[in-house]
N, C-alpha and C positions, 0 to 999 in steps of 0.2 A: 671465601676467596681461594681459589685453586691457584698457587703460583706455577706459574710458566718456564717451561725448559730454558726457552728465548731469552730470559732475561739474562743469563752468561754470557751472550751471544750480545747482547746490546750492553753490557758492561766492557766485554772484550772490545768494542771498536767505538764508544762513545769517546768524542774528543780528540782522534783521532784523525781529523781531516777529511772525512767521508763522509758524503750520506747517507745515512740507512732509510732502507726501503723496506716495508714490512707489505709483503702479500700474502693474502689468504683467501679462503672463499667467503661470503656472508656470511655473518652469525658466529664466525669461528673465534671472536674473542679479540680481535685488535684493539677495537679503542676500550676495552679493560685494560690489557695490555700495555697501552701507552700511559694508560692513565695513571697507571698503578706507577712505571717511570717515570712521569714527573713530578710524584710526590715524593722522590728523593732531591727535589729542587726547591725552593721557595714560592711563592706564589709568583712574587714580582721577577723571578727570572725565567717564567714559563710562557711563552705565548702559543696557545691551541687553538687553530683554526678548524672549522667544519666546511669542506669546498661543495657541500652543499646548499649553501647560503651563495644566495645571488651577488651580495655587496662582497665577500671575500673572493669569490671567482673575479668580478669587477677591477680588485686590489693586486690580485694574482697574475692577470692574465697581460700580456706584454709590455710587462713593468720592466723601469731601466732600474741598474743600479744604485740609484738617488734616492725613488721613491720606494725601495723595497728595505736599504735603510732605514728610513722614517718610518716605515711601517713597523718594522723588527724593533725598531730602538735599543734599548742597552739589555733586553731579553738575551738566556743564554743558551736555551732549549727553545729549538720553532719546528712544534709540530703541526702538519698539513696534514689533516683527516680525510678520507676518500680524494686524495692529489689528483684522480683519472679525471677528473672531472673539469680542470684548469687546462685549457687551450696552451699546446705549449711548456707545459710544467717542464719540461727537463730545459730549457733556456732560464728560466725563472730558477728549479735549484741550481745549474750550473754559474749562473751569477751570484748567489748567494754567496756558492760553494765558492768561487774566489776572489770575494769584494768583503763577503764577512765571516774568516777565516776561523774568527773565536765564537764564532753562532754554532751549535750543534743543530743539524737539522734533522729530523726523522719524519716521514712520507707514508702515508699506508695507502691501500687501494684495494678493493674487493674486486676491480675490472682488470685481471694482471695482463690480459694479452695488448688493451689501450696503454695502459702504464709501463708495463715491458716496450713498446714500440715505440713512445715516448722518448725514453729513459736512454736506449740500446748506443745510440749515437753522441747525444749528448752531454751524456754523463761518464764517459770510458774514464776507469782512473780514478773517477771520486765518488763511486757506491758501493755499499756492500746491500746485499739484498739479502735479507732473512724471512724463509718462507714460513707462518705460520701454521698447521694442521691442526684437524679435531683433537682434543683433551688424550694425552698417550697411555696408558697402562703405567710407566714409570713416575707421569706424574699424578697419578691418582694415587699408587703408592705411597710416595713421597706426600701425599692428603691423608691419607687414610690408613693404609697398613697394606704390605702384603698378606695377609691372612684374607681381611676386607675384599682386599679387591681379587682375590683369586675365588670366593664366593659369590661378587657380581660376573662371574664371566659370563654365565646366557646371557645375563641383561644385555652386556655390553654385545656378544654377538648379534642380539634382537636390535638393539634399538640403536646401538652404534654410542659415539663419545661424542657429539657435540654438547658443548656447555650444557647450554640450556634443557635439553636432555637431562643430562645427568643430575644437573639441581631441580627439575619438578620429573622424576621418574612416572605417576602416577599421570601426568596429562604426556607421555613421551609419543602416543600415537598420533596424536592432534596434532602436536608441534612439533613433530615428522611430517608429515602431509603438509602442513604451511609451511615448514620450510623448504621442501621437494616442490612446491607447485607456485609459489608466489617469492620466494628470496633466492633460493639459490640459483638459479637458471636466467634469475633475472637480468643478467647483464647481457648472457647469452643470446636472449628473443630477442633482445634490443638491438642487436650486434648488425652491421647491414648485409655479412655476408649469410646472414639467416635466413631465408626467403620462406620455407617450408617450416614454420615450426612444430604443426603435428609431426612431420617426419622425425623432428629430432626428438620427442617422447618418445616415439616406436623405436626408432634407435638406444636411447636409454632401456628402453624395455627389453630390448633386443640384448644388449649388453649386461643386463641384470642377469638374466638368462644362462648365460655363457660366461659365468664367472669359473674361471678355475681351467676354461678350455681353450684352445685355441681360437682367433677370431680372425674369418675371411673380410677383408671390406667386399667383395666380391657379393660372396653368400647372405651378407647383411644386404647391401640395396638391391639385390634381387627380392629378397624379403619385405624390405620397406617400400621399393619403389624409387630410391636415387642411387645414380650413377656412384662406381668406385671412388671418383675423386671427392664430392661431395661427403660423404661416408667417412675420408677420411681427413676432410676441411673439418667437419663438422666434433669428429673426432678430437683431433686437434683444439680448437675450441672448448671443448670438454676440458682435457687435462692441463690446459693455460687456466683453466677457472676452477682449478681443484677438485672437480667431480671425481676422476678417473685419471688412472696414470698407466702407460704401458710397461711390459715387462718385453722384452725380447728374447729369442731363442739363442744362445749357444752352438757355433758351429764354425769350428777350425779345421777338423782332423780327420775326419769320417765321411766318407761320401752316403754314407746311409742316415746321416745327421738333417734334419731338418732345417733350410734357411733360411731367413727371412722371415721366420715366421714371428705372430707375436700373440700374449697375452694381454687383456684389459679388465684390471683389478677399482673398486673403488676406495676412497680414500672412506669411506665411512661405511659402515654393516648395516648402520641405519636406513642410510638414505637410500643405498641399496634395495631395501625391504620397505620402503614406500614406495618406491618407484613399482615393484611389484605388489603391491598392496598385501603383502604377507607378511604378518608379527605371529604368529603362530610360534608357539613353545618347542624347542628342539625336538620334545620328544615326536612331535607331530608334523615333522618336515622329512621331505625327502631328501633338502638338498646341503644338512649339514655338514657334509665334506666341504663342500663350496664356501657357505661360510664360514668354517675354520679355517680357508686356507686366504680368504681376502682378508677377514682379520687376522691374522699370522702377518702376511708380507706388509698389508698397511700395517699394522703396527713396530715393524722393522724397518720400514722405511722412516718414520717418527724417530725413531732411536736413531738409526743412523745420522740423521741430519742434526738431530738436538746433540749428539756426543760427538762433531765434526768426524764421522767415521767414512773415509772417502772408499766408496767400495764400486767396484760397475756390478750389475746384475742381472741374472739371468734365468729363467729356465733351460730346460735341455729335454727334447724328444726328438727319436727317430723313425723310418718309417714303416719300424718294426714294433714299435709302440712301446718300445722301453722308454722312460722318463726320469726325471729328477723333476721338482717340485721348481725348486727356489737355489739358486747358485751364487754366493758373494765373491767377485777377486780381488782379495786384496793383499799386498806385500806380495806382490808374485804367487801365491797361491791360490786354489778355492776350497773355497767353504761350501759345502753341499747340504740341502734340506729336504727331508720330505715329511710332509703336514698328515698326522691320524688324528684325530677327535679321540679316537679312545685309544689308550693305554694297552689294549690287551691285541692292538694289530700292529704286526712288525711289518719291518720293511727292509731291504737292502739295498745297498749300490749297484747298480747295474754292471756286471761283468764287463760290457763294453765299452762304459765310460771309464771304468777303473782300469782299463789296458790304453784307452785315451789318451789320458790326465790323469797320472798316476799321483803327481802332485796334488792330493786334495783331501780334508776332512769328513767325514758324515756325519750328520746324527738326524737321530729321528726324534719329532718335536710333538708332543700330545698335550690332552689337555690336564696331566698332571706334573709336567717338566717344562711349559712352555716359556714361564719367565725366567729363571733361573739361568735354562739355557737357550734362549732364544731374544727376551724381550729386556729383560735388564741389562745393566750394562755393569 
């Protein structure tokens, strides 16, 4: 059993008068998760429901205050498993949330753009939302050892950190492909503004592709065949369900600075390299820049959010083709990174940003300094 970042995060605001809402994509480990929290309860003061049973949605769904009493009973922890699925849910925990004030309730959902649109209105003032991601480099550590896990790093570039992965390494090809093609997407094909779902694999393909560079929606549905807005609905859709998260460009000071533009990184290395169908060993890839630089920033964005480190972030290119990697601001300053795979290529700050934004740190991050000074905290 791999303990979870999360769980400070669900210590820090349990009892609290909130509901927490646990999102993540499939397969990413919630109801372990949960489950593993309420066995710091009693049996008899836990009630776990699964909202994919017909009779709990039944129970759930435009219940008054009366009946959702009786249902909870003198229970002190009421967790609601896949909540997206209850007609409603954010009327149902907002009555919980102020009719049974000593109830702790905790909510997960693998569909977060349904459960976000839910939730947004109804519940102002009584949620914390805790986003879960694939397994981080800190807590593998925190399993295993820094020695350990700095000897799994191609693994983890190939095949990425979802659980399941990580505990059967030897089937991680298979259960990459099932979970790229039949769970994780799955909310997405369902979704009604999905019309084209081949397009939206060509799009993933398309985005597999282009990790590490800059992305036109333009130049992608000319490619695929759908309109910019499309491209970028669909987008969208993506990084509400965890696939994929944007990076945007940096541009205050410099008319030579690129704007508007943005990067699209995935939250996993693995799924990544299903969607392309290539596990091939580093030494036989061309595009290991790319994946050291999506696992680099996905695994900083993990850190960031499991150590509450509030930071905006950014890239920075101009259109003279100077760049910086990866930019954190935080406390009024930045923090500036650029990603090498090996140890024996340097890098520098660009003159230009350095007469910018004089206020900011550099380091260069490889794969012999990358936790220490990049991924731990």
């Amino acid at each position: 059993m791999i303990n979870r970042a999360n769980n400070l995060q669900f210590k820090q605001w349990m009892f609290r008068g909130k509901v927490l809402i646990l999102i993540g994509s499939r397969q990413v480990g919630k109801t372990t998760l949960i489950s593993e929290i309420s066995k710091n309860f009693t049996q008899e003061d836990v009630l776990f429901v699964n909202c994919d049973e017909a009779d709990v949605r039944a129970v759930l769904e435009n219940s008054s205050s009366t009946a959702l009493k009786a249902f909870i009973g003198s229970k002190k922890l009421f967790i609601i498993d896949e909540a997206q699925r209850i007609k409603g849910i954010g009327l149902t925990l907002k009555l919980i949330a102020d009719t049974l004030r000593e109830v702790q309730v905790i909510a997960t959902g693998s569909s977060a753009f349904d459960l976000r649109n839910e939730l947004e209105e109804t519940l102002t003032g009584r949620k914390i939302v805790i986003e879960l991601f694939p397994i981080s480099t800190q807590e593998m550590v925190n399993h295993t050892s820094f020695i350990e896990e700095k000897r799994m790093l191609e693994q983890r570039m190939i095949y990425g950190m979802y659980p399941e992965i990580i505990n059967n390494p030897t089937d991680a090809k298979k259960l990459l492909k099932e979970l790229s093609d039949s769970y994780l997407f799955k909310d997405i094909l369902s979704y009604k503004d999905i019309r084209q779902p081949d397009a939206l694999r060509k799009l993933l393909t398309a985005l597999s592709l282009q990790v590490g560079g800059e992305v036109s929606y333009n130049e992608i549905g000319n490619l695929i065949g759908l309109d910019k807005e499309t491209v970028e609905r669909y987008i969208d859709l993506l990084e509400k369900s965890f696939v994929v998260f944007r990076l945007t460009s940096l541009s205050r000071n410099g008319r030579n600075e690129l704007k508007k533009s943005r990067k699209i990184y995935f939250y996993d290395n693995g799924v990544r390299n299903a969607v392309i169908n290539n596990f091939n060993p580093l030494s036989l890839r061309a595009d290991v820049g790319d994946l050291w630089e999506n696992f680099m920033i996905s695994e900083r964005r993990k850190t960031l959010h499991y150590n509450q480190i509030f930071a905006n972030t950014y890239f920075w290119r101009t259109h003279t083709q100077q760049e910086i990697d990866y930019i954190e601001e935080r406390e009024g300053k930045l923090f500036t990174y650029e990603f090498k795979w090996s140890e024996k290529k340097k890098a520098k700050l660009p003159k230009l940003f350095a007469e910018l934004y004089p206020e900011n740190e550099f380091e260069l991050i490889n794969s012999k300094n990358y936790m220490e000074n990049f991924v731990l905290v």
